[in-house]
Each structure stands twice: as C-alpha cells, then as structure tokens.
C-alpha positions as semicolon CSV with decimal commas, in nm:
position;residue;x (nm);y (nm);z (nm)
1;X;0,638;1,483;-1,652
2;X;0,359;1,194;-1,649
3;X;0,013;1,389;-1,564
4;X;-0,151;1,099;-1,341
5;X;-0,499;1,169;-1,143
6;X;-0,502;1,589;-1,233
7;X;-0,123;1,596;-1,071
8;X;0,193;1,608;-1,232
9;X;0,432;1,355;-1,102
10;X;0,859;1,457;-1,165
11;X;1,014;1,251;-1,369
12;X;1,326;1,264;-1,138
13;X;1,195;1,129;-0,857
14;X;1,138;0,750;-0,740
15;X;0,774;0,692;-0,771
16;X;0,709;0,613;-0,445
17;X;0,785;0,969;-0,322
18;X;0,574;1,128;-0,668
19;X;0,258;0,925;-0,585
20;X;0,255;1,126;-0,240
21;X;0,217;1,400;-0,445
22;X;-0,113;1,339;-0,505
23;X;-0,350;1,500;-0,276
24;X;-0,524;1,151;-0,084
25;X;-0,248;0,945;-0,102
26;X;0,034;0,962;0,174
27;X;0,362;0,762;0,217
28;X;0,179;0,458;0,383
29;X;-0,044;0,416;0,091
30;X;0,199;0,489;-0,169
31;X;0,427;0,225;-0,012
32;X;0,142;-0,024;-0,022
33;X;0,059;0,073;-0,383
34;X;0,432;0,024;-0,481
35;X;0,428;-0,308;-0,290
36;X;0,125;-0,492;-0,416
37;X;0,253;-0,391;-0,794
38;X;0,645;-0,543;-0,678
39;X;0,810;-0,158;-0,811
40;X;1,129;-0,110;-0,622
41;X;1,198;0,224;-0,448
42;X;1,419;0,345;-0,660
43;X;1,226;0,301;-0,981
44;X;1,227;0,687;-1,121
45;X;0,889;0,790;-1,319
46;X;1,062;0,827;-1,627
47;X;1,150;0,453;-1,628
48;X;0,774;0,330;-1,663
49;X;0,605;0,194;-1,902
50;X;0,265;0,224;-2,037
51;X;0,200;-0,100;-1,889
52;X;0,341;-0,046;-1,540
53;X;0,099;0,300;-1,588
54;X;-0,213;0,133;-1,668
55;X;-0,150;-0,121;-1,371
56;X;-0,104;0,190;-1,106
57;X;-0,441;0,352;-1,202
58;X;-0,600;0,018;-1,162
59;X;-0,450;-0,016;-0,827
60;X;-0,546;0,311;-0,738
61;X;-0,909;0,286;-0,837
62;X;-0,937;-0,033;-0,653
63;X;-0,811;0,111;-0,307
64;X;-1,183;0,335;-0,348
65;X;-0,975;0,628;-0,238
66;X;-1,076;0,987;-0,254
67;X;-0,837;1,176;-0,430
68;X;-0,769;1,523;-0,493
69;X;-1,091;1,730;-0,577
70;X;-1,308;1,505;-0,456
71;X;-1,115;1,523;-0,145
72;X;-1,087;1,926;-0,092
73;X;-1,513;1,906;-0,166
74;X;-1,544;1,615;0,112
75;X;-1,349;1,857;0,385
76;X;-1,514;2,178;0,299
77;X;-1,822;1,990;0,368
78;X;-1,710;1,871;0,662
79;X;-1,610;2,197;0,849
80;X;-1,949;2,354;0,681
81;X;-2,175;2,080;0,846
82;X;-1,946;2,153;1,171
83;X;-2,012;2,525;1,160
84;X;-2,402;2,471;1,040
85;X;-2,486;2,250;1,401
86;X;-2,323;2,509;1,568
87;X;-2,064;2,293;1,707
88;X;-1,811;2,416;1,977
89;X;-1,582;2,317;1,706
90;X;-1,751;2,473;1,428
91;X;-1,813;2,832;1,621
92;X;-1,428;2,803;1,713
93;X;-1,365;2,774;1,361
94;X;-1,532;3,123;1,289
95;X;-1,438;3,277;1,544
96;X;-1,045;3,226;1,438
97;X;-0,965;3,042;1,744
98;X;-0,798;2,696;1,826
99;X;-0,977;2,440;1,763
100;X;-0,848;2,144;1,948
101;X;-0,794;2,265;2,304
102;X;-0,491;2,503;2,264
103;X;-0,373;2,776;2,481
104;X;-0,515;3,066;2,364
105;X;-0,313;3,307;2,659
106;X;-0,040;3,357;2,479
107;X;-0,009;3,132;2,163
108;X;-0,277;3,193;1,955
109;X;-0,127;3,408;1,692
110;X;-0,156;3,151;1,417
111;X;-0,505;3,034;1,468
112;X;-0,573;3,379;1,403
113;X;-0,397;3,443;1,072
114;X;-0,553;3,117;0,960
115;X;-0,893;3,164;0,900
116;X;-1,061;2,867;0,690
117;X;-1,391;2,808;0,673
C-alpha cells in the first residue's frame, strides 16, 4: 500500500483508478494527472518508483486542488452558511426534506433518513 495525500492507494490497482480514491480528485482529473506525467493505464501502484511518486505530488499540488480534509471542512461550511441565511435551501436541509425540487408526495423517504447538516 503507498499512503499518498492521508489515503491509502491498492497496490493492485492501475493508478489511474487509486488516485480517484482520493477524496477531491475524480476520474477526469485523475486522467489528466496520468496524462500530463505520460503513465499508461495500466501502470499498477506497485510498479512506481520514488521518482514517478515525487512527480505525482508535484502534479497534484500544482492543480491547487482541495483535497480530502480540507475538502469535507469547505462543504460543511458551505451547507452551515446555507442554513445560517436562512436559505430555502438551508431550512430544507433541517427540516430533512429534498433539497433540489423533488416530489415530496410520495418519494421522500430517503431525504428523511438522511439528515446532514
């Protein structure tokens, strides 16, 4: 296992599919990532080298992406400052409701179980 940005990536699999294990980074960007540093797809994890390591962080730092923690902070702000103006999002949000227009007659069972704040 290489431990890369607080994540475990599997040695097993092709990098391209472990870097979208890292929370802020989705198959478009990995794909761009393992273009710009010429990796193939099937390159496993196991199969880099320090080198090829060092160069991915660099890449990754460049892009000025936010990545895991940083990431889970910048979205609890978000639905905080939603819920703080009052927002018809925001008091939807509390309330356990849909947020984005849904029917709420009969299909709102799972807006209801999941109650985030």
């Amino acid at each position: 296992m290489l431990y890369l940005l607080e994540t475990n990536l599997p040695d097993q699999k092709a990098v391209f599919f472990a870097l979208t294990q890292i929370h802020g980074i989705g198959k478009n960007t990995a794909f761009f990532i393992c273009k710009k540093l010429g990796f193939s797809m099937n390159l496993k994890v196991k199969n880099l080298n320090q080198e090829q390591i060092a160069d991915l962080l660099q890449v990754i730092d460049s892009l000025n992406l936010s990545l895991n923690n940083e990431l889970k902070k910048l979205k609890s702000i978000t639905l905080k400052r939603l819920i703080s103006i009052k927002s018809y999002r925001g008091l939807r949000r509390v309330k356990g409701l849909p947020v984005r227009g849904q029917r709420t007659h009969t299909n709102a069972k799972s807006a209801k179980k999941n109650k985030r704040f």
